[in-house]
Each structure stands twice: as structure tokens, then as C-alpha cells.
Phi, psi and omega in degrees: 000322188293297183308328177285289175327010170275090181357295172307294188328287325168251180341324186292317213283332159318308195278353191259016199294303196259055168262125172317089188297331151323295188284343155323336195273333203255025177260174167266148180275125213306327198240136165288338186276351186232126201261181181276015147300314183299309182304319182300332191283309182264019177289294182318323181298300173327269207326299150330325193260324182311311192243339147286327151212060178316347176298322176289004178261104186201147187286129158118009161261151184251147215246158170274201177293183184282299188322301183309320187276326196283296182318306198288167193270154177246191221294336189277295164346299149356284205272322149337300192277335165298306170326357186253334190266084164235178178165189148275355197209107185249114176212122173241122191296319174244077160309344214005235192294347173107007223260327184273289193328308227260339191264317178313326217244346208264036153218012150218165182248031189220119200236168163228154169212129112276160189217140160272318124325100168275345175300303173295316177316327210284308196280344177282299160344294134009263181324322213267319157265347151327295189269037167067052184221140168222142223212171158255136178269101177226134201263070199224165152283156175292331194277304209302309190290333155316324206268327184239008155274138187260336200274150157260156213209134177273328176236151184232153160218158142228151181271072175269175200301141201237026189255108178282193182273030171225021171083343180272180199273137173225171188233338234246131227289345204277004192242026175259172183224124346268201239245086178295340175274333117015266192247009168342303183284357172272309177337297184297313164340304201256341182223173188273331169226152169220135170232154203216104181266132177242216183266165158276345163278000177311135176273127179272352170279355159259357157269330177289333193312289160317321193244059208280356172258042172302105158293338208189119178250109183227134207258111163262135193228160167219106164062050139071009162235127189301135201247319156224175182225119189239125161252164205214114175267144160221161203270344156302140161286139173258142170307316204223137163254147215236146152214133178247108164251140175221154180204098186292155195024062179210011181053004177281169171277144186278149161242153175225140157216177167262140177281138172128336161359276190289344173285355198248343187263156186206154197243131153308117164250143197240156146319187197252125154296198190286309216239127202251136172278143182226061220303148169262176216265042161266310178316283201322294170309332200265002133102007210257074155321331197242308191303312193308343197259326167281339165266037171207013170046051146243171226259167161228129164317317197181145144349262220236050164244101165262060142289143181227175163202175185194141175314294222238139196258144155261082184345295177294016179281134230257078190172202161245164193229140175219139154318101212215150126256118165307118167231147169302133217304344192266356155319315223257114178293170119302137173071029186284180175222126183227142133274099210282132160237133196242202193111112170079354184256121220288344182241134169312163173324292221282311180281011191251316187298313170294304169309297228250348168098012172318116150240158201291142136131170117147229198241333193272161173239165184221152193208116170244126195212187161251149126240177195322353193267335199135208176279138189232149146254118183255138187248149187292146180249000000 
């Protein structure tokens, strides 16, 4: 690790940030001691930090594999689920590259991290004093270190592993590592909260189901595509669970509701009105079809259109809103330029741009969906 960090080291791999890294593997490496798999490893770690976590674009860090970069979460996710957390004694059980500890931790002052990797540990420890930051660094599996911990924690959090040993993607909680339904009761045991970043396909009425001391469910989304299901354990079962939909860097409004809500809400349905609604896919995962519509008073296009619409525009809504007409399909030219939108509709963008003869891009929309009459097209106004 001591060898990349060799100034000439440090110049190559900068000057190589926008270099084909395929044709890069097949050269030989300018240092003997280092080969170009390591240098590329750490090309890839830059380009990855450029757009995922930039604070870390700093002289002397050093980046893991590529599996480490994919996994860890990024820095605006971070800094979001931190915002909820202080306390004094801060400890995250799978720590990977560290990216939720260092921002989840900036409130309280007694920080812990394990890692089960001594290599990936070796290299965050590393980072953490570059960047003047200090934690205890312990080198265990998460069960060994349960079993044989004395200490209490005002927050524990873990990311676990969403993987089997054969590598595919897994969801269903008793089959992550580790195993949350397990040690849930160990967890609640040692801390006042316990948080939990899961997948985003995770279903959520089967975590409440399993998991009854759930407080607080936050769906995260970045530019509208959701990246975790954050779950807030607490040692009481709780009456009402809180869910915060959010969608980081898109300027909508965060919505909260309580779950049980949407069985109790029911929707108007309308033709499409001046202003047509698209709830964003924070909304969309927390399923609350009827509620949305009913705490921002709109219409619903149709059952299974989630699509809304209203006379009178609601700013805040937590999605996108357009200026809409309804027009007809002999309306529509060859070679006009549109942004196709489907909801609900037997053809996809891509098959709707070829039937009409279509091109991608420009500033107008075209929305091909139902309401309760049958099939509609709204054109952006």
C-alpha cells in the first residue's frame, strides 16, 4: 500500500485518470515493485470518487477493489441517513470501505468500525488519518465481535452483505450476512437504535412483518433512482411506523407518512385536467397509491395509472408535474422529437418511437397511458 503512494506512483496514475483501462492491463508497469492491476485499481477508485464520493479525491488515499467501490454507499446517501443520528458511542458492524461510518459518526465521539477484511480495514484506517479522522479500527467477524462484547452503543448501524456464496443477489433478511433476524435481539440488547441500509427491492410489508420493533422507514432515492431501504430499530414494537420518501438531488419535497395509512385512503378519479403528476420512485416503492393522492387532493387517471392530475397545480409535490392536453394519435408527425413516457400502456418508449416514427431528446413530452375511458396520449404544453 506504502509503495502507491510514491509520488512518480501518484503522477502516473493522475495522468492515466481518462486512459482506456483495457488497454492499460495490457501494458507493462512502469515500477517494478507494482504491477498495473494495482495502478488501474487505483485509476478506477478516482473515476468512482469523481462521482460518488469526492471528498476522497485527496492526495494519499488509497481506493480497494472495484466489489468495495460498488458496494459502498455514496456520499450524498451518507450524509442524508446521518442527519438523523448523534450521540456519544457510534459503532458500525460492516464497516467495507467506510463511507457511511465517516459521514453516520460526525456526532458522536467515541467511533468504532469493524471489518472483517484485514486488507480493506488496513486500507480505511489509512484514509481516516489522511483525512484527520478517528475511530478504533477492529479487525473480527460481526458474530465473534457480538458474542464477546461488554460495551453499550447509543447507535449501531450495519450495511449486510446482499450476496450468497455463489454470488447471486439475495433480499429476504434471514438469507443476508449477517442473518438480521438472528441477532436483532442481540443488537436491541446493546444499543438504543439499531439502523439497517437493505436493498431497494426489499419488500416492505415483509420487514414489518418479520420485524416488529421497526420506528422508522426511509426510502432513498438520488436524481430519482432509489438506492437504499434504510431501516430504525428500536427496543419497544412500535404502534405506528414513520416512512420518510425522499429523492436527494431533485429538489421535490420529502413525504412522510405513517404505515396503515394507504388502507384507510381512497382516490377520485378523473380525465387528465390542466396538470398531470408523476409521483418519483421513492413514492412509487412505499406503494401509497391512494394516500398520495388523497393528501395533495388529486385525481387518479385510472386503478393502475399512477398517474394524477388537478385543475389547480400543487407545488410540493413530491414527483414531477407537467402542463399536459390531451391529443390525438394523427396529431402526432414523423420525426418530431419527444420525451416518451408509458404508464400503463401495451407499448413500451422504445416500440411507441418506432410506431409513430419518432426521435429521443428535446424539451416536449408525450405520455402514453389510460384513464377509466381507455387509452390516452398527453402532450407537454
Amino acid at each position: 500500500m506504502v509503495k502507491l503512494l510514491n509520488k512518480e506512483v501518484q503522477n502516473y496514475i493522475n495522468a492515466n485518470l481518462n486512459t482506456d483501462l483495457h488497454a492499460l492491463l495490457l501494458k507493462k508497469s512502469p515500477f517494478p515493485d507494482i504491477t498495473m492491476q494495482e495502478i488501474v485499481q487505483q485509476i478506477k477508485g478516482k473515476q468512482v470518487a469523481q462521482k460518488k464520493f469526492p471528498f476522497l479525491l485527496k492526495d494519499g488515499i488509497i481506493f480497494p477493489p472495484q466489489l468495495n467501490l460498488e458496494q459502498s454507499s455514496s456520499e450524498k446517501t451518507a450524509i442524508y441517513k446521518s442527519e438523523a443520528l448523534k450521540g456519544e458511542k457510534f459503532i458500525d458492524l460492516t464497516s467495507g470501505f467506510g463511507i457511511d461510518a465517516y459521514y453516520l459518526s460526525r456526532n458522536f465521539n467515541d467511533i468504532t468500525l469493524i471489518e472483517q477484511n484485514p486488507e480493506l480495514l488496513a486500507i480505511v484506517k489509512h484514509n481516516w488519518a489522511i483525512l484527520d479522522k478517528k475511530a478504533k479500527f477492529v479487525n473480527a467477524k460481526l458474530e465473534d465481535f457480538l458474542y464477546n462484547n461488554q460495551e453499550y452503543f447509543d447507535v449501531i448501524y450495519l450495511d449486510p452483505a446482499r450476496r450468497d456464496q455463489n454470488k447471486n443477489k439475495v433480499f429476504l433478511l434471514e438469507d443476508l450476512s449477517p442473518d438480521i433476524l438472528e441477532i436483532q435481539e442481540k443488537l436491541l440488547s446493546i444499543s438504543d437504535q439499531v439502523v439497517i441500509k437493505l436493498s431497494p427491492l426489499i419488500d416492505l410489508k415483509y420487514l414489518i412483518s418479520v420485524l416488529p420493533r421497526i420506528s422508522r422507514i426511509d426510502i432513498v432515492a438520488l436524481k430519482n433512482d432509489v438506492k437504499e431501504v434504510v431501516i430504525f430499530l428500536s427496543k419497544e414494537v412500535q404502534n405506528e411506523i414513520i416512512c420518510h420518501c425522499v429523492n436527494l438531488e431533485s429538489g421535490e419535497s420529502e413525504f412522510s407518512f405513517n404505515f396503515g395509512e394507504e388502507e384507510n385512503a381512497n382516490s377520485e378519479y378523473s380525465e387528465p385536467e390542466r396538470y398531470i403528476y408523476i409521483p418519483n420512485n421513492s413514492v412509487l416503492k412505499a406503494g401509497i397509491f391512494n394516500l398520495i393522492a388523497e393528501k395533495f387532493k388529486l385525481k387518479k387517471l385510472h386503478p393502475n395509472t399512477h398517474l394524477y392530475t388537478s385543475d389547480e397545480i400543487k407545488a410540493d409535490f413530491p414527483g414531477r408535474i407537467m402542463e399536459t392536453e390531451v391529443v390525438d394519435s394523427k396529431s402526432i408527425k414523423k420525426k418530431e422529437q419527444f420525451n416518451i413516457i408509458s404508464k400503463n400502456y401495451p407499448l413500451k418508449p422504445e416500440e411507441i418511437k418506432k410506431k409513430y416514427g419518432l426521435k429521443d431528446g428535446g424539451d416536449d413530452y408525450l405520455i402514453f397511458t389510460q384513464s377509466k375511458k381507455g387509452k390516452i396520449i398527453l402532450k407537454s404544453v
